[in-house]
PDB file with SEQRES, HELIX, SHEET and CRYST1 records, atoms N, CA, C and O in Angstrom:
SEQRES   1 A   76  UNK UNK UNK UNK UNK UNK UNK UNK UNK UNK UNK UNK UNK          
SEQRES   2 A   76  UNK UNK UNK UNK UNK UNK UNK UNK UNK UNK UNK UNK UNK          
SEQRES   3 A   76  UNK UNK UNK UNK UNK UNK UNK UNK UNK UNK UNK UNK UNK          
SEQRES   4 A   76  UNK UNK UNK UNK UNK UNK UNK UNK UNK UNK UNK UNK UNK          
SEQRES   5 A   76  UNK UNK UNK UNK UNK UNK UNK UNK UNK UNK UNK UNK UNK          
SEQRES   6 A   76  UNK UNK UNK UNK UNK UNK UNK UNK UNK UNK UNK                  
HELIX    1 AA1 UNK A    4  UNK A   14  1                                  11    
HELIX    2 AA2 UNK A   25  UNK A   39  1                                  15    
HELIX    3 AA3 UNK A   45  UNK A   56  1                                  12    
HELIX    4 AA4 UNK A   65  UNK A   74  1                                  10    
CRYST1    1.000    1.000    1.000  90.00  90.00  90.00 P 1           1          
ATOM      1  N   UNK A   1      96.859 155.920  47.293  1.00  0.00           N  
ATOM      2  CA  UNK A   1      96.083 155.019  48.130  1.00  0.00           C  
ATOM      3  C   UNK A   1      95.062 155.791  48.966  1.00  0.00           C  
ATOM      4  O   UNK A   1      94.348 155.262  49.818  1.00  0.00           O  
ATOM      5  N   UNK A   2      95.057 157.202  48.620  1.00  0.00           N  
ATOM      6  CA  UNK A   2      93.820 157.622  49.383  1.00  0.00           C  
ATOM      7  C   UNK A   2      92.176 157.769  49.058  1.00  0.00           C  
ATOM      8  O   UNK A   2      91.261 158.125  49.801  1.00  0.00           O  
ATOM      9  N   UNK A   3      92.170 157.366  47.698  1.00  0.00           N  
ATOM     10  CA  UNK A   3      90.876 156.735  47.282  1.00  0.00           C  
ATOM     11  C   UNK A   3      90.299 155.528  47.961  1.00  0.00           C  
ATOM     12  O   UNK A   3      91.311 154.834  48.062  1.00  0.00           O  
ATOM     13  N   UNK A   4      89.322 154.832  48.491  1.00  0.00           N  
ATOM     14  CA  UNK A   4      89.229 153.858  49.247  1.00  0.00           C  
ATOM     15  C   UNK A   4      88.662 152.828  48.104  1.00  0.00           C  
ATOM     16  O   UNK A   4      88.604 151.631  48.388  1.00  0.00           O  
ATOM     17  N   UNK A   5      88.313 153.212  47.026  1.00  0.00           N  
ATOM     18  CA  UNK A   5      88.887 152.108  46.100  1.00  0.00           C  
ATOM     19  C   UNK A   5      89.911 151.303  45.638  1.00  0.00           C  
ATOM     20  O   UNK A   5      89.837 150.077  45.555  1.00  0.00           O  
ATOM     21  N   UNK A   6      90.806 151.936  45.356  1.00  0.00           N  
ATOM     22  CA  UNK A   6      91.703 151.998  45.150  1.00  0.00           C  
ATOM     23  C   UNK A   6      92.610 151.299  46.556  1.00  0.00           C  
ATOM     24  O   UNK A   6      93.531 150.511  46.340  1.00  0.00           O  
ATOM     25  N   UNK A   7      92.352 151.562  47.491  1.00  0.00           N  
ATOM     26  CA  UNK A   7      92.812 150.808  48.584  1.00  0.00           C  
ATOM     27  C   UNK A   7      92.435 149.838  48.722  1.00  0.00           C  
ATOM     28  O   UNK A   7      93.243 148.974  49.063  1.00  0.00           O  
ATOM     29  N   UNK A   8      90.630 149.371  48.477  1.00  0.00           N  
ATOM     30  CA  UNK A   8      90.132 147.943  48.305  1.00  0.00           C  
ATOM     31  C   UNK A   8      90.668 146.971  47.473  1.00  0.00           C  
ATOM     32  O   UNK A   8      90.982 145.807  47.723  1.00  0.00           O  
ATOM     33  N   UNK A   9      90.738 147.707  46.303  1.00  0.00           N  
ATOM     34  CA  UNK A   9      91.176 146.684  45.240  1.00  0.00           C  
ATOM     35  C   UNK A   9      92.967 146.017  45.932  1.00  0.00           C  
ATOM     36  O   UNK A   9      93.377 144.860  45.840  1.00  0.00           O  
ATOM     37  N   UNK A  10      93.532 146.950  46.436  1.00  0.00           N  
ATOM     38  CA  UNK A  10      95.083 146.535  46.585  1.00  0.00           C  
ATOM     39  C   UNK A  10      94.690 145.771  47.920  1.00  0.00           C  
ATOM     40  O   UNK A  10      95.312 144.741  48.178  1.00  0.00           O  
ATOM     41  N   UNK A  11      93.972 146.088  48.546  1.00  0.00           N  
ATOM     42  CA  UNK A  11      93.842 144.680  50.237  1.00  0.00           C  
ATOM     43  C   UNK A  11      93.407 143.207  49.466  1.00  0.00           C  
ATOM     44  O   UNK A  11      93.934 142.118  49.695  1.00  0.00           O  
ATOM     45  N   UNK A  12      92.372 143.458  48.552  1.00  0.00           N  
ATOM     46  CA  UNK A  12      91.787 142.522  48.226  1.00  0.00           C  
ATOM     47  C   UNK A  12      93.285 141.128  47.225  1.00  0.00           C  
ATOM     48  O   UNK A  12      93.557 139.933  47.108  1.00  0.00           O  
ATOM     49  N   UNK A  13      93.730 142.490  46.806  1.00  0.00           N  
ATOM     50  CA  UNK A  13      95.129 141.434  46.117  1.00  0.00           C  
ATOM     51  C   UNK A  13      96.077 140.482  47.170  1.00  0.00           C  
ATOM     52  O   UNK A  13      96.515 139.339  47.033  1.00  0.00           O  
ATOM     53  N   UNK A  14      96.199 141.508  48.326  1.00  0.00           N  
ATOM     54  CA  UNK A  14      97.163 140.965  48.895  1.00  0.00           C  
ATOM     55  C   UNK A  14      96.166 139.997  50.714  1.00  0.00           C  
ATOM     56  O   UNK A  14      96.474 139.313  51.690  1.00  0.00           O  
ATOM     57  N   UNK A  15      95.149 140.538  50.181  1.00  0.00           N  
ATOM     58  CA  UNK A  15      94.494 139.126  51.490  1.00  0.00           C  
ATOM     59  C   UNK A  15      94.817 137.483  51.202  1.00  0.00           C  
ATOM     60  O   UNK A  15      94.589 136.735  50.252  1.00  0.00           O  
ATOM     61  N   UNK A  16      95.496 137.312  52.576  1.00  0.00           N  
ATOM     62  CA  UNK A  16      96.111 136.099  52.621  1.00  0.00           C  
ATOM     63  C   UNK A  16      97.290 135.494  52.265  1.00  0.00           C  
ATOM     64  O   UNK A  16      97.657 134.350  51.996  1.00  0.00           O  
ATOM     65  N   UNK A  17      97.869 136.792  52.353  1.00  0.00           N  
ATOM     66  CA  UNK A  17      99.430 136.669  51.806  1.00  0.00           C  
ATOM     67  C   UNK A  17     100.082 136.446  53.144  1.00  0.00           C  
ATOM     68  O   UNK A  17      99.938 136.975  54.246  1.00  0.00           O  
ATOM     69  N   UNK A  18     100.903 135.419  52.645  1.00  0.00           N  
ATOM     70  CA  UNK A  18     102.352 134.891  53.691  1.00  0.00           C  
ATOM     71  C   UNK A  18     103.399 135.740  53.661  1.00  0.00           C  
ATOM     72  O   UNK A  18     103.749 136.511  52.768  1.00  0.00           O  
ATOM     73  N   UNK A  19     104.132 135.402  55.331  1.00  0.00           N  
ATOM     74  CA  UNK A  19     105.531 135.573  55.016  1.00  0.00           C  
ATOM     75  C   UNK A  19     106.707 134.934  54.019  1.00  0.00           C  
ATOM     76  O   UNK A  19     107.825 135.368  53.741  1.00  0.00           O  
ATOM     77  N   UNK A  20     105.896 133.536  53.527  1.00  0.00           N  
ATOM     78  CA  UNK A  20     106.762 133.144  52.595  1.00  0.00           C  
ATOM     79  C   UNK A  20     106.312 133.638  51.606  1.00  0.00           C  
ATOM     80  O   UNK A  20     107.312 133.940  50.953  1.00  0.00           O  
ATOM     81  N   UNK A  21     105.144 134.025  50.862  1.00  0.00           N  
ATOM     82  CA  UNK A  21     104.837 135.061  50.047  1.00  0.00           C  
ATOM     83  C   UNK A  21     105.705 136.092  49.332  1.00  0.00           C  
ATOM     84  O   UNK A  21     105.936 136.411  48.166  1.00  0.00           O  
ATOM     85  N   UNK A  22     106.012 136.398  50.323  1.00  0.00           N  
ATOM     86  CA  UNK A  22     106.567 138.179  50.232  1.00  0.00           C  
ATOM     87  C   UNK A  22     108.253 137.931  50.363  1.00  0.00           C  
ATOM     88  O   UNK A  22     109.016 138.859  50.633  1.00  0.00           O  
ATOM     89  N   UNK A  23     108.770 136.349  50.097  1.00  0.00           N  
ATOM     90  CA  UNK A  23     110.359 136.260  50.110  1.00  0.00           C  
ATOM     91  C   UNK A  23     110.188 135.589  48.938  1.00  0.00           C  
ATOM     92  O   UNK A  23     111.333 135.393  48.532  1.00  0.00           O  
ATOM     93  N   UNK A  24     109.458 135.150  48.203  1.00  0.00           N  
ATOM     94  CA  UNK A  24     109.208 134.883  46.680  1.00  0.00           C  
ATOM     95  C   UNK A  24     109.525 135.705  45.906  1.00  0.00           C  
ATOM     96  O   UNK A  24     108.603 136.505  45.743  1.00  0.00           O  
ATOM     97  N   UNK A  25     110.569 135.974  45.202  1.00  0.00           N  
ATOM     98  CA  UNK A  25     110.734 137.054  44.060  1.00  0.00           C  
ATOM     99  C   UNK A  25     109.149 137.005  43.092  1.00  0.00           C  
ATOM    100  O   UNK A  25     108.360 137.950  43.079  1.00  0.00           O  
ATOM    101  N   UNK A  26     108.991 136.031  42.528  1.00  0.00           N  
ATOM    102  CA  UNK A  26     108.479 135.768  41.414  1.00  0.00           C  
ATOM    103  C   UNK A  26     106.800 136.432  41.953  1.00  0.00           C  
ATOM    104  O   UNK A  26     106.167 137.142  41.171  1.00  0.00           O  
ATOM    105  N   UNK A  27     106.352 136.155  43.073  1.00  0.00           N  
ATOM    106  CA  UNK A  27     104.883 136.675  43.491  1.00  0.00           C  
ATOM    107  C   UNK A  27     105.098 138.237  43.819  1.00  0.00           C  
ATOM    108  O   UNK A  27     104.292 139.110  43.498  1.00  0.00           O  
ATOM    109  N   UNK A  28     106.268 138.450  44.485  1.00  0.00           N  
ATOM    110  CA  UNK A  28     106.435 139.848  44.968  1.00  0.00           C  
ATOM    111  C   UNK A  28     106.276 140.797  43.439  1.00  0.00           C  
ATOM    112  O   UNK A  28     105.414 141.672  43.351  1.00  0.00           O  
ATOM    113  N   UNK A  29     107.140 140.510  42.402  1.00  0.00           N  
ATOM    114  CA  UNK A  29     107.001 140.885  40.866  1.00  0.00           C  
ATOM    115  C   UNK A  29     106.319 140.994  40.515  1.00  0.00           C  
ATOM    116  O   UNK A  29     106.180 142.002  39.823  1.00  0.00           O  
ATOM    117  N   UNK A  30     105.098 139.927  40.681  1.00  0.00           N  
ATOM    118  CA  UNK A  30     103.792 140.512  40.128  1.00  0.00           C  
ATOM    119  C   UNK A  30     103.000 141.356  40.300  1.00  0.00           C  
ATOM    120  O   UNK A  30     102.593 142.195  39.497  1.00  0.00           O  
ATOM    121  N   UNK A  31     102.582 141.109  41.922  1.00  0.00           N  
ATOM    122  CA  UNK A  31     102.272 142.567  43.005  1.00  0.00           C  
ATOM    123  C   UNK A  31     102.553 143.403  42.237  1.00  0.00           C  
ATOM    124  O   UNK A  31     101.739 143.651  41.347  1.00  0.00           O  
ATOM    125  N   UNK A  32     103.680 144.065  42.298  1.00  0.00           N  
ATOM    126  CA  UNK A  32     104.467 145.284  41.872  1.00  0.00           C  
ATOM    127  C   UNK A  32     103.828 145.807  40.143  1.00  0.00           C  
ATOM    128  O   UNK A  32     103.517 146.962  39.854  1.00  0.00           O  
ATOM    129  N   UNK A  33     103.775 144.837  39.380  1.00  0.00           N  
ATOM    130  CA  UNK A  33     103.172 145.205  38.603  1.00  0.00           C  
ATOM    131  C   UNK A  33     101.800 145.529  38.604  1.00  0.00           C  
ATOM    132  O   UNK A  33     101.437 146.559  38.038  1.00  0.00           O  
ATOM    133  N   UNK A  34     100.856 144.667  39.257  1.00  0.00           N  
ATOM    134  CA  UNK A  34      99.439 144.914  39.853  1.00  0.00           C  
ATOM    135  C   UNK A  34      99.472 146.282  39.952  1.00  0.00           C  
ATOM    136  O   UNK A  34      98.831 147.032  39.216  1.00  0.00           O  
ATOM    137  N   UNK A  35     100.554 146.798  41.273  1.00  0.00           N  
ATOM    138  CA  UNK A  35     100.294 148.093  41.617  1.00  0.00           C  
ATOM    139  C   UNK A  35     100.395 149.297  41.172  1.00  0.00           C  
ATOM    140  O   UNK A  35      99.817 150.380  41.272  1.00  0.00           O  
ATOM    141  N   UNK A  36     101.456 148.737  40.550  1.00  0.00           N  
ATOM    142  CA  UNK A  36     101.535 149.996  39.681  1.00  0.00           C  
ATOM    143  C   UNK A  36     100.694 150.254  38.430  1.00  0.00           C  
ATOM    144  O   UNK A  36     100.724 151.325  37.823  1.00  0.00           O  
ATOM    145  N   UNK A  37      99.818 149.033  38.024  1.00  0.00           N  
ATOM    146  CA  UNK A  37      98.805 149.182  37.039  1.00  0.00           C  
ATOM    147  C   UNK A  37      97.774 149.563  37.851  1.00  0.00           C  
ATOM    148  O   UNK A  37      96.896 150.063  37.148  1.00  0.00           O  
ATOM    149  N   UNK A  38      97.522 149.559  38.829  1.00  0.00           N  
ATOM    150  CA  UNK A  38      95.970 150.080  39.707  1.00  0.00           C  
ATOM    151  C   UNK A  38      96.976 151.538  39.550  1.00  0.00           C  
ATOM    152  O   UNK A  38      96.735 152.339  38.646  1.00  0.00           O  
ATOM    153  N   UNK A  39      97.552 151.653  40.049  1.00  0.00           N  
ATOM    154  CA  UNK A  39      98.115 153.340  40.501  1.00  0.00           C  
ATOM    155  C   UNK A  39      98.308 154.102  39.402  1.00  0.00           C  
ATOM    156  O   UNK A  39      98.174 155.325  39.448  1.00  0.00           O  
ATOM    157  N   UNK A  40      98.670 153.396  38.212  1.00  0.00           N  
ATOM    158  CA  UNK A  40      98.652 154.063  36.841  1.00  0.00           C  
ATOM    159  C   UNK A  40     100.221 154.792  37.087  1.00  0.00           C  
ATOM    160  O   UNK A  40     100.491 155.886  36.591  1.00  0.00           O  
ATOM    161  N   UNK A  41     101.281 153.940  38.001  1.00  0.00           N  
ATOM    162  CA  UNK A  41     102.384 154.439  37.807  1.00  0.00           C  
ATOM    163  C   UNK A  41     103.368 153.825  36.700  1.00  0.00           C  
ATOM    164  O   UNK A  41     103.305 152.599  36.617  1.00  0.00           O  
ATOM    165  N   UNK A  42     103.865 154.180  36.223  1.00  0.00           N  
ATOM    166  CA  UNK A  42     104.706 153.233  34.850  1.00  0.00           C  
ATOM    167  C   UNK A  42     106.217 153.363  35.438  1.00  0.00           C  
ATOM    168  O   UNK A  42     106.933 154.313  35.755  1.00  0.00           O  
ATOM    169  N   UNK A  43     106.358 151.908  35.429  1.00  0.00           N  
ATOM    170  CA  UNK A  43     107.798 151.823  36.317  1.00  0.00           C  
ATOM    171  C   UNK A  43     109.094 150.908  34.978  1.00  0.00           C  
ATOM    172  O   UNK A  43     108.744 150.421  33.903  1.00  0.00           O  
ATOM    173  N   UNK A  44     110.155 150.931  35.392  1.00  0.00           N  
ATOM    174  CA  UNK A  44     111.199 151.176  34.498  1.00  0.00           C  
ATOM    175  C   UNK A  44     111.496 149.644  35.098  1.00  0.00           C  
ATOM    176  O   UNK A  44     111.337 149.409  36.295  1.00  0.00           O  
ATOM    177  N   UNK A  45     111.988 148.525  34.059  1.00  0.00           N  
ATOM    178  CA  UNK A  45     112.518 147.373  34.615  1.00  0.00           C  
ATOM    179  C   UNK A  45     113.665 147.737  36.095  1.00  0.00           C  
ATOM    180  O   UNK A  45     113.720 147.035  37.105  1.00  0.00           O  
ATOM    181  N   UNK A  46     114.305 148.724  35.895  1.00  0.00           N  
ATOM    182  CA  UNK A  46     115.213 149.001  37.246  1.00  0.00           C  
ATOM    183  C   UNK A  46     114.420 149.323  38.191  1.00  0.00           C  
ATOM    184  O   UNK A  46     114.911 148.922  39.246  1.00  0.00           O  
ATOM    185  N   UNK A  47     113.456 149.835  38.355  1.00  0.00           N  
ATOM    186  CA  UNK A  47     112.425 150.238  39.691  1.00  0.00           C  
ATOM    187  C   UNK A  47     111.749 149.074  39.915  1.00  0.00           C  
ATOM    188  O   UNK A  47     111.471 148.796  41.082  1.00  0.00           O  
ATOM    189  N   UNK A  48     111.551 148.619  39.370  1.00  0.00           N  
ATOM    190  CA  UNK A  48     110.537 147.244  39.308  1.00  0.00           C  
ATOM    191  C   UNK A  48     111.981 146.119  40.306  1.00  0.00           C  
ATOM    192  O   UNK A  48     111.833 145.749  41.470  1.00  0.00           O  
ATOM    193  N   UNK A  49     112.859 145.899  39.697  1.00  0.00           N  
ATOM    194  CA  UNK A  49     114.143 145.631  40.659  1.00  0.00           C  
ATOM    195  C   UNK A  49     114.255 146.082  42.110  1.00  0.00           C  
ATOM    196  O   UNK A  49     114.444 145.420  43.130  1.00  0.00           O  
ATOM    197  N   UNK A  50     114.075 147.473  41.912  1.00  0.00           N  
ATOM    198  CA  UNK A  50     114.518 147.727  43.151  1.00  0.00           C  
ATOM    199  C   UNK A  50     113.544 147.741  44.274  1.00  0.00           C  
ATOM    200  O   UNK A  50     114.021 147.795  45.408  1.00  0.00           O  
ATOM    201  N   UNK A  51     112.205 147.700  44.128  1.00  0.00           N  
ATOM    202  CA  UNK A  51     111.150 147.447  44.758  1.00  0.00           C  
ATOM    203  C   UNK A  51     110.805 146.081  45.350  1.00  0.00           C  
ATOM    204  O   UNK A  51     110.179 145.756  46.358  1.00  0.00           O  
ATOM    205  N   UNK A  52     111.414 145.398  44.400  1.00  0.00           N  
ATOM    206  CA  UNK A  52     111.278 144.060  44.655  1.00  0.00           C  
ATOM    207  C   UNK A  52     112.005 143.661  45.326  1.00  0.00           C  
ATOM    208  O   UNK A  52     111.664 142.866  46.202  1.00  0.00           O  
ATOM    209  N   UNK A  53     113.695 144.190  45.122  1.00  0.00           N  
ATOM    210  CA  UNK A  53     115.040 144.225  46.353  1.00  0.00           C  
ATOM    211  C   UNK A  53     114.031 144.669  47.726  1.00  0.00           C  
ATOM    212  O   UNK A  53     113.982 144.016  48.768  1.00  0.00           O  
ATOM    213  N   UNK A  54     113.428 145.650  47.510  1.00  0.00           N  
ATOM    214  CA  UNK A  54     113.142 146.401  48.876  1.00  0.00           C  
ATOM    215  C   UNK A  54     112.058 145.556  49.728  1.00  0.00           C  
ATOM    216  O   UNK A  54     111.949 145.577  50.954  1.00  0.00           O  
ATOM    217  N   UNK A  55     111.442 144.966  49.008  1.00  0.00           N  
ATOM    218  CA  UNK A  55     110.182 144.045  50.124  1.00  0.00           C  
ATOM    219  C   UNK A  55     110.662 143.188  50.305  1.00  0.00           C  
ATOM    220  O   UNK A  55     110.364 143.010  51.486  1.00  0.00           O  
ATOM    221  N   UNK A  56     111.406 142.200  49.964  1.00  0.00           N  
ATOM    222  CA  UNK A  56     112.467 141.479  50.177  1.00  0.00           C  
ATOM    223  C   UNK A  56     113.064 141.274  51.332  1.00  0.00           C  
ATOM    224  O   UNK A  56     113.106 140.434  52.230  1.00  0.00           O  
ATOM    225  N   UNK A  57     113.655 142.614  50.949  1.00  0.00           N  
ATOM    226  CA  UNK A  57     115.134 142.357  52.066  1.00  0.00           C  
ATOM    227  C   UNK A  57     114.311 143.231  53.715  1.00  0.00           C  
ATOM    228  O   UNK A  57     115.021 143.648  54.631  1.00  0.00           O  
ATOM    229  N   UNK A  58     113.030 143.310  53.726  1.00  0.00           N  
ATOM    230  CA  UNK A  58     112.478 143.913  54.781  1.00  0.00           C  
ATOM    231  C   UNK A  58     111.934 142.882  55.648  1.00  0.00           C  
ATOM    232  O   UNK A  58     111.650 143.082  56.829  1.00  0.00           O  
ATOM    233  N   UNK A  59     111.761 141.511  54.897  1.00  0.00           N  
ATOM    234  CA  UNK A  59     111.645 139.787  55.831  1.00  0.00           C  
ATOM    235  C   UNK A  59     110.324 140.593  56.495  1.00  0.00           C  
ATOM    236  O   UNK A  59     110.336 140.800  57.708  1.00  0.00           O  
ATOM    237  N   UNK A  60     108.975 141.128  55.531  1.00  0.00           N  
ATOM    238  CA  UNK A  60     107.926 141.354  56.601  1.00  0.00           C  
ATOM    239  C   UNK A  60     106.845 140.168  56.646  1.00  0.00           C  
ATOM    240  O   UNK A  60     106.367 139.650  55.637  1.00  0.00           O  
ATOM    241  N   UNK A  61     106.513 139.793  58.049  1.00  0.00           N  
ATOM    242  CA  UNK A  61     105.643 138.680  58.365  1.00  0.00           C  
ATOM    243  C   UNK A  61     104.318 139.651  58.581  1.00  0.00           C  
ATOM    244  O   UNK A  61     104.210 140.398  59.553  1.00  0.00           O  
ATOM    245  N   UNK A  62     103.016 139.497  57.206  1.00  0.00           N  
ATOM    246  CA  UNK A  62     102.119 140.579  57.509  1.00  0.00           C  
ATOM    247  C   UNK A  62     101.263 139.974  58.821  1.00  0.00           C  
ATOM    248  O   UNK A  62     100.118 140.417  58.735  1.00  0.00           O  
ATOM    249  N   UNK A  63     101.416 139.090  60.044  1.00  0.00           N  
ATOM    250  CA  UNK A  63     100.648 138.345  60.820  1.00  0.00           C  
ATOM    251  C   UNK A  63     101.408 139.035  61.787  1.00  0.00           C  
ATOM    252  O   UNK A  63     100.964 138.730  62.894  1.00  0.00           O  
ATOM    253  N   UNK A  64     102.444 139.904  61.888  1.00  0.00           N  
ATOM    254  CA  UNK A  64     103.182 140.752  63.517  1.00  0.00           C  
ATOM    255  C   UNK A  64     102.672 141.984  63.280  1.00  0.00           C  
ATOM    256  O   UNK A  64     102.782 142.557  62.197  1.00  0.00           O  
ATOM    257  N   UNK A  65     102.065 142.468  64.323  1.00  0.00           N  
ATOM    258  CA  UNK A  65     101.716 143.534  64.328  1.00  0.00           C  
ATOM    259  C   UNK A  65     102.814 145.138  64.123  1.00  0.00           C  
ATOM    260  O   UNK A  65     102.711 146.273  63.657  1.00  0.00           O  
ATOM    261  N   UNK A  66     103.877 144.224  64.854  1.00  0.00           N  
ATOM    262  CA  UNK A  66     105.364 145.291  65.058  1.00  0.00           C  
ATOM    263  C   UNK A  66     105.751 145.546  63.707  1.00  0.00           C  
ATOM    264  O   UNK A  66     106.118 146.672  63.370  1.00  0.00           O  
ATOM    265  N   UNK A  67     105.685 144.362  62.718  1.00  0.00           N  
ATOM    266  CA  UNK A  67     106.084 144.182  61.234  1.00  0.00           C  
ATOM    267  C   UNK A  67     105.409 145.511  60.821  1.00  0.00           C  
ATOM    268  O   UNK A  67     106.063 146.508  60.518  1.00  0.00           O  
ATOM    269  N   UNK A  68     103.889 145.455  60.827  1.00  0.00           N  
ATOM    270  CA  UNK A  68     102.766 146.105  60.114  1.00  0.00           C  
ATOM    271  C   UNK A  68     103.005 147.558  60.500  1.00  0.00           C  
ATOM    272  O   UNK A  68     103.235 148.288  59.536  1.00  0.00           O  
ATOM    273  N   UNK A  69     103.002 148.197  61.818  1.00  0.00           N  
ATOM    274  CA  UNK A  69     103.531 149.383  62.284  1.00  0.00           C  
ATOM    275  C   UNK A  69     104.932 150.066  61.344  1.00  0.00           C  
ATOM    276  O   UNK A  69     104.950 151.023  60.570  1.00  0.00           O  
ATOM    277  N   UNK A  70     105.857 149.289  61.711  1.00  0.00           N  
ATOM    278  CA  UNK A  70     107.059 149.844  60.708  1.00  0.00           C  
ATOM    279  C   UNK A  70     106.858 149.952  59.287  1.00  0.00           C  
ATOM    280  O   UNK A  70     107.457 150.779  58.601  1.00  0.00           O  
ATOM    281  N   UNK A  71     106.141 149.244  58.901  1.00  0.00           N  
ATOM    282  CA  UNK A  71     105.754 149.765  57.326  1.00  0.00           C  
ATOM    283  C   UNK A  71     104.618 151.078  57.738  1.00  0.00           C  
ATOM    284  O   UNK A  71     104.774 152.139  57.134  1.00  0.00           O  
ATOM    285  N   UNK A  72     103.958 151.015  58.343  1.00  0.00           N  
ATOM    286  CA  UNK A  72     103.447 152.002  58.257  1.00  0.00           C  
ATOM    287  C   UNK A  72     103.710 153.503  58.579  1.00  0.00           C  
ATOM    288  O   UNK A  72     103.087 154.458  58.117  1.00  0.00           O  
ATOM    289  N   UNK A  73     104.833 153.535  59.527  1.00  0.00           N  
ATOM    290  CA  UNK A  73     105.888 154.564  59.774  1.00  0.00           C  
ATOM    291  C   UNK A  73     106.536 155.193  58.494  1.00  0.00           C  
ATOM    292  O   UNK A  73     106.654 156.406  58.315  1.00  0.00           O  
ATOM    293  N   UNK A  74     106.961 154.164  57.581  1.00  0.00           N  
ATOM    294  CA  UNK A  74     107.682 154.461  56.582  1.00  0.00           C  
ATOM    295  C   UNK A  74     107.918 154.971  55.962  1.00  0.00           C  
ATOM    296  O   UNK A  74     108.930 155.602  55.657  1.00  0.00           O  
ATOM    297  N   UNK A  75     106.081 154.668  55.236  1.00  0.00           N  
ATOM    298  CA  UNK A  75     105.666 155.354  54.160  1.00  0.00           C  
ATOM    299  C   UNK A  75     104.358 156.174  54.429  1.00  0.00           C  
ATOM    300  O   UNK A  75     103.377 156.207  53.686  1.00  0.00           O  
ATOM    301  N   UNK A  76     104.537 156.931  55.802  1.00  0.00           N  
ATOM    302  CA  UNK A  76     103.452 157.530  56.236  1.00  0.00           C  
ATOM    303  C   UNK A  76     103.651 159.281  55.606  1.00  0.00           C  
ATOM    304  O   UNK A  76     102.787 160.125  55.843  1.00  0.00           O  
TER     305      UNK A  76                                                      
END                                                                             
């Protein structure tokens, strides 16, 4: 994500995404594939699982700022 293309294209996917959004298995799944096709990472049906477990079970509302900080701690 330190190309700022590459960062555009992934804001541009996820502008206007809900908190109910992101507790959707089925939208979160796709994302995940999105990203990892922009990133050119090739992920294994079990990673693809567990990624999807992981945004999930993190209940993030991208509209709290406190939400947005802790992800950004994370994976800083």
């Amino acid at each position: 994500m330190k190309t700022p293309a590459t960062k555009e294209r992934i804001k541009s996917i996820l502008e206007g995404v809900t908190k109910y959004d992101l507790q959707d298995r089925v939208k979160v799944r796709k994302w995940v594939k999105q990203f990892a096709k922009i990133l050119n990472e090739p992920l294994s049906e079990s990673q693809e699982d567990q990624l999807v477990n992981f945004i999930i079970a993190q209940k993030i509302d991208p509209n709290n700022m406190l939400h947005l900080i802790k992800l950004y701690t994370m994976f800083r």
